[in-house]
C-alpha positions in Angstrom: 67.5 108.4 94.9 69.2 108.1 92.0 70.8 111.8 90.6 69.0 113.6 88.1 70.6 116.1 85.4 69.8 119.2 87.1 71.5 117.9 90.4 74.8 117.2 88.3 74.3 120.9 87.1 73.7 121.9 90.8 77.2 120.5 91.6 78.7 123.0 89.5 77.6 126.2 91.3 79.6 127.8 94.1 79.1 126.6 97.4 77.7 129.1 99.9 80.5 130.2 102.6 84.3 130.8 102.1 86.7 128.5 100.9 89.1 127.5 102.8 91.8 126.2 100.4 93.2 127.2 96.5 95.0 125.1 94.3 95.8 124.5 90.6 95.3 120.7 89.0 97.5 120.3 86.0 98.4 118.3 83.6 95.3 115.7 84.2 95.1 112.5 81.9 91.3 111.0 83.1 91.6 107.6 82.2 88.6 105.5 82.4 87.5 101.8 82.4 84.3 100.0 82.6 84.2 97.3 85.2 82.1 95.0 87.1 79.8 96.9 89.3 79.7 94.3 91.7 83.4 94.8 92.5 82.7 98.3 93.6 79.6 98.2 95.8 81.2 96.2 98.0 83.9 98.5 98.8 81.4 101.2 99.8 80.6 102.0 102.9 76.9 102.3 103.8 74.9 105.3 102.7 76.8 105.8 99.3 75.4 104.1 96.1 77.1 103.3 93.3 76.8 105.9 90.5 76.1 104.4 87.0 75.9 106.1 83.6 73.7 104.2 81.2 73.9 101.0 83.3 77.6 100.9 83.3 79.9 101.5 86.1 83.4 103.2 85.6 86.9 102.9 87.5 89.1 105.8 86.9 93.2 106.7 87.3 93.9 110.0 87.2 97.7 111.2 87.2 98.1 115.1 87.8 100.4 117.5 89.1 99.6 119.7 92.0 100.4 123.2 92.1 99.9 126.0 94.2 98.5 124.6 97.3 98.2 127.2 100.0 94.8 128.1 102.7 93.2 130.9 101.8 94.8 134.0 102.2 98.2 132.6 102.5 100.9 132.5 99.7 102.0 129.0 98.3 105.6 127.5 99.8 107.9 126.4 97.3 108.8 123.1 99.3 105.0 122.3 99.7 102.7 123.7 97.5 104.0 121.7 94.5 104.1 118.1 94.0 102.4 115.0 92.0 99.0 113.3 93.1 97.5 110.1 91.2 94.5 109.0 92.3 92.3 105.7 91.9 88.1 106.7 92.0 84.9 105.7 91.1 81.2 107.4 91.4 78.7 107.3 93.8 75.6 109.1 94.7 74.5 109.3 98.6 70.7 108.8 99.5 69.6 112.4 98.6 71.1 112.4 94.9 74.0 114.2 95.2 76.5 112.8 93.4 80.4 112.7 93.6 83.5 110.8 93.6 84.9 108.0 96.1 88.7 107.7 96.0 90.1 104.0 96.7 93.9 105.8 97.1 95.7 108.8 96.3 99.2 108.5 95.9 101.4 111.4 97.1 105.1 112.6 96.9 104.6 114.9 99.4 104.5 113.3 102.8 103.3 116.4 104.8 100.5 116.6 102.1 99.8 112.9 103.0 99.4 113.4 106.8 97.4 116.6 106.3 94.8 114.7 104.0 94.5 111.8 105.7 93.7 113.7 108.8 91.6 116.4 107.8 89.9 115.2 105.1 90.2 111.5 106.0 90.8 110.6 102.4 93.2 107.6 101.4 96.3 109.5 100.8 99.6 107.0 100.5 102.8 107.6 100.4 104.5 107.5 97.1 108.0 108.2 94.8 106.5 109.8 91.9 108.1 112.3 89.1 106.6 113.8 85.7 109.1 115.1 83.1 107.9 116.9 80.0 109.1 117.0 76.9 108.2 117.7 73.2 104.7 118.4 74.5 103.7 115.0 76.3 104.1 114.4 80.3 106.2 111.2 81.1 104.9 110.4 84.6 105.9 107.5 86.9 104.4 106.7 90.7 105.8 104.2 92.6 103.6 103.2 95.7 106.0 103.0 99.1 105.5 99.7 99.9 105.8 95.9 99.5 104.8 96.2 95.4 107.8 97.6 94.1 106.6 97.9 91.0 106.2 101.6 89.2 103.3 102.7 87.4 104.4 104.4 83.7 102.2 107.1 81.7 103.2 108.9 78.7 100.3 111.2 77.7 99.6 114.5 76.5 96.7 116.9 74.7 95.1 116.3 71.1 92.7 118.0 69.6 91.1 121.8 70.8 89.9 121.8 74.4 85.9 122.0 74.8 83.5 122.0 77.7 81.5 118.3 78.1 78.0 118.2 77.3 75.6 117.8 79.9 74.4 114.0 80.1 77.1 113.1 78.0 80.0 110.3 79.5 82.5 113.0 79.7 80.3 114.7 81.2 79.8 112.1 83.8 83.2 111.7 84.2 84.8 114.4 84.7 82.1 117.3 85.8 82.2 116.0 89.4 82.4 119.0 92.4 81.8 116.8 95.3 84.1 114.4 97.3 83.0 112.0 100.0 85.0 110.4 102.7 84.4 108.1 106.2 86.2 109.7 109.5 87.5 106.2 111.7 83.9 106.4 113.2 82.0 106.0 110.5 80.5 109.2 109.9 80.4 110.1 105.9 81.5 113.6 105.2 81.0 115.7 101.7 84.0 117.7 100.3 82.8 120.5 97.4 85.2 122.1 94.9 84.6 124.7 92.7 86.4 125.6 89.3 85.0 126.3 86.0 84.3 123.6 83.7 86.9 121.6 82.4 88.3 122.5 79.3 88.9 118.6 77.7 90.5 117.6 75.1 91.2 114.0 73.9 94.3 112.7 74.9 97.0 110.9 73.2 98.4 108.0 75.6 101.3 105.9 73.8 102.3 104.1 77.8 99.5 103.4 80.4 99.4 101.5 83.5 96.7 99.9 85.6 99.2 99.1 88.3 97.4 101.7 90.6 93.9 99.6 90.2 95.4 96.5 91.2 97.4 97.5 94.1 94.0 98.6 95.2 92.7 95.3 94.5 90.8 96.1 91.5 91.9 93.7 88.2 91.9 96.0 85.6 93.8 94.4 82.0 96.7 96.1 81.1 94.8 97.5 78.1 94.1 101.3 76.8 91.7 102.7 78.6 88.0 103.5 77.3 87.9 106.9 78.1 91.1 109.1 77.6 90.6 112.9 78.4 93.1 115.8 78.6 92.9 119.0 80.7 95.9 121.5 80.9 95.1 122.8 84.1 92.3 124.3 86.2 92.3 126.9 89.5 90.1 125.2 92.1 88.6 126.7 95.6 87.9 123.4 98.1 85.5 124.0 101.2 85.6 122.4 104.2 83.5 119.4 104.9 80.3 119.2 105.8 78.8 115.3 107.1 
């Protein structure tokens, strides 16, 4: 069943039941390629569809800082509630509809961030060096995968233009307005992840330094070329639920 526009809207209500985690995502530079769609079906597992917007499927790298990580109820840790996440996705739909993101890899400079992901969310977290500097109003951000590659991914991005909210049906739209994760525990099983936060507030981004290093250590060949889509958002406050399969 392929998702209709009222579904995607669906995505962006609150979940019933209590969240279970807060967090900020800052700093986010969505940057977007078309590519074969071939090359991403067959890295989905059964029971996820690939998720297409006017025929054309889309491989995203997303480079963001982390902030304020902490279950509910609990203050964030200096040490731990900070750190740098960049992750590799594309968009899939399951058989009802609902539609969502699937994450090739997330790379992490926070190891115990890592370990807590990849075990109770059973997402691809990886272990990575990573820093992000900012100056004169534009984030210089580097990941370096740990690793055989040794090779470090480079971005040098920041906003331009007034931040606005995506239209529905639109490609930012499609995007970026996603609420709804879904990952495979070691047996198999697909489980759904929701988020809720407002709706971004994008603005187009101005990218002098991008790399699709990220892509290809994930076995994706991407050209070293700007990307198609280029969106800014400065940061938004985020409640994540626990999974449901």
């Amino acid at each position: 069943m392929i998702p209709t526009l009222d579904q995607r809207l669906a995505e962006r209500e609150r979940p019933a039941g209590r969240a279970v985690m807060r967090q900020r995502w800052s700093k986010l530079a969505f940057l977007h390629w078309r590519i074969d769609p071939d090359l991403l079906r067959s890295r989905l597992p059964a029971g996820l569809h690939l998720d297409l917007h006017e025929g054309d499927a889309w491989l995203g790298i997303v480079p963001f800082s982390m902030e304020r990580i902490r279950p509910v109820g609990l203050p964030p840790l200096p040490w731990l509630s900070w750190f740098l996440e960049l992750n590799v996705r594309t968009y899939v739909h399951d058989d009802e509809g609902r539609p969502g993101v699937w994450f090739f890899s997330l790379d992490c400079n926070q190891p115990i961030a890592v370990e807590i992901a990849r075990r109770g969310f059973h997402l691809p977290y990886q272990h990575a060096r990573m820093k992000a500097v900012e100056a004169a109003g534009m984030i210089h951000y580097e990941c370096r995968r740990s690793g055989p590659n040794g090779e470090t991914a480079r971005y040098h991005y920041g906003p331009a233009g007034e931040p606005h909210t995506a239209t529905p049906g639109s490609l930012e739209f499609f995007l970026a307005e996603r609420y709804l994760l879904f990952s495979v525990s070691p047996g198999g099983t697909i489980h759904r992840g929701r988020v809720h936060h407002p709706p971004y507030p994008l603005a187009s981004l101005s990218l002098s330094h991008c790399s699709t290093l990220p892509a290809l250590w994930d076995g994706f060949p991407l050209p070293e070329s700007a990307p198609e889509s280029a969106l800014w958002v400065d940061h938004v406050d985020v409640d994540v639920f626990a999974l449901t399969s």
